[in-house]
N, C-alpha and C positions, 0 to 999 in steps of 0.2 A: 593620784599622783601624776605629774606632768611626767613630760618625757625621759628629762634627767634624772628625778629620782628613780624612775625605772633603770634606767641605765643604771645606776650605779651598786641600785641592788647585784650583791655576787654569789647568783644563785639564782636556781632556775625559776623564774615566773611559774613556767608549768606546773611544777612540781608542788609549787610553794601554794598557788590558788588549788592545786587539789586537797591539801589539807585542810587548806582552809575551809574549803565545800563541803569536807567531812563533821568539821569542827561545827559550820553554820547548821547542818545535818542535827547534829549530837544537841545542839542547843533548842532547837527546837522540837526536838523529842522529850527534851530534860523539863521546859517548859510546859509541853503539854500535859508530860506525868505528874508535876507539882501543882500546877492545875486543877487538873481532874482529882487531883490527889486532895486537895483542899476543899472541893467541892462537896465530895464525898465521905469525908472521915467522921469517925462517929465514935460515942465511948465516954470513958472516962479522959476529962483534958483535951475535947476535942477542939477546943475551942482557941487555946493556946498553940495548938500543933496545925488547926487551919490557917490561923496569922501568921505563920513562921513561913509554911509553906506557900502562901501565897506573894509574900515578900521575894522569897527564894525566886518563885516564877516569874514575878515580874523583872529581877535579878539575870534571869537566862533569856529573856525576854530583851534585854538591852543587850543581852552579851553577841545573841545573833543578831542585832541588829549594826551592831560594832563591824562583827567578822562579815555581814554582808556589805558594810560600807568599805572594808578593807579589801573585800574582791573585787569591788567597781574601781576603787583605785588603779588596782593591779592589773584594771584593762576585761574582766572578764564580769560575770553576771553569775548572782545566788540561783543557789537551785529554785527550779519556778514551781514543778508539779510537787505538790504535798505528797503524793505515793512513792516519789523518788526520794521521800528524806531518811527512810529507813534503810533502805539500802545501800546508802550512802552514807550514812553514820559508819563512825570507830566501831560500834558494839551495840546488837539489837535492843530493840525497845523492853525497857526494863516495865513487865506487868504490874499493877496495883495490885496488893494483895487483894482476893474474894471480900475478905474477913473486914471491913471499911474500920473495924474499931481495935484493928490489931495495931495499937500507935508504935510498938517493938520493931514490928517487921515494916513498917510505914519508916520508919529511922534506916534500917539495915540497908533499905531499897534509896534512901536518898545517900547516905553515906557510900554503897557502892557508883551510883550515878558520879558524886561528886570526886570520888577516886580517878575514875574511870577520866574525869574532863580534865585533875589535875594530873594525871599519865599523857594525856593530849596537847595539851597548853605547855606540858615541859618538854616535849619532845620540838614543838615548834620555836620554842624559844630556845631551845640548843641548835636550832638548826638557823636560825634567824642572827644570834649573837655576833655582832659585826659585821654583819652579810647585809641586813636590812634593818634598820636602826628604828623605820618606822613602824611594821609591825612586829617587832618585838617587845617596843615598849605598848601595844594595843593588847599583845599576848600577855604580858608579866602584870600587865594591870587585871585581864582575865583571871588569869593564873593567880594572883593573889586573894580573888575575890574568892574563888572555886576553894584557896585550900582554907578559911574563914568559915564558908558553909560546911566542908568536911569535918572541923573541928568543933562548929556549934553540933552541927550531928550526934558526933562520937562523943563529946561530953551527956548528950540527954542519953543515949546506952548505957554511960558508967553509972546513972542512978539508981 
């Protein structure tokens, strides 16, 4: 963003790049669990639930790449050290179950993830809503995609 779109943001930069940090944080945790999570699963259907998840990852994958383009806008730089992304997330890294062929608890752990990102994404978009027109509409397209994934999720539990 040039100068004036800055300007006219009404609301604090500060404030607003630190969610974002968080958010960039969360996604690249989310990524890396669906990931690894992909890599490893096993079972019955495993085969089905690797595709899904690895669509997902590459999914979070663009998402932090969004929100790290939306902090350089906003004048500031994505978190650099990989050790600083956990502690800088909304909510600690969510473990892979032991069990690689638990495809139940493989669901439960992506369904809480994707909760967790649309509790984040709707909080900055209540706080962006006529304040900053241009990441809000970056957030609501996040936010949309996030509550898509929570839904395919929660459908494969009802089965």
């Amino acid at each position: 963003m040039g100068k004036q779109a800055r300007a006219v943001v009404d609301l604090s930069l500060k404030d607003l790049v630190k969610d974002l940090q968080k958010a960039y944080a969360d996604e690249w945790l989310a990524y890396y669990l669906y990931w690894y999570m992909a890599q490893t699963v096993s079972g019955r259907a495993y085969e089905d639930m690797q595709e899904m998840l690895e669509k997902i990852a590459k999914d979070e994958l663009e998402h932090a790449t969004e929100v790290a383009d939306m902090i350089i806008k906003l004048g500031d730089v994505p978190i650099a050290n990989p050790m600083d992304l956990e502690k800088n997330a909304n909510a600690p890294y969510l473990m892979p179950p032991k069990n690689t062929a638990d495809i139940n608890r493989i669901i439960r752990i992506v369904t809480e993830a994707e909760a967790g990102a649309i509790e984040v994404y709707s909080k900055i978009a209540k706080k962006t809503l006529g304040k900053d027109n241009v990441t809000y509409q970056l957030v609501t397209h996040i936010l949309s995609e996030e509550v898509t994934h929570e839904e395919m999720f929660e459908n494969l539990l009802e089965r």
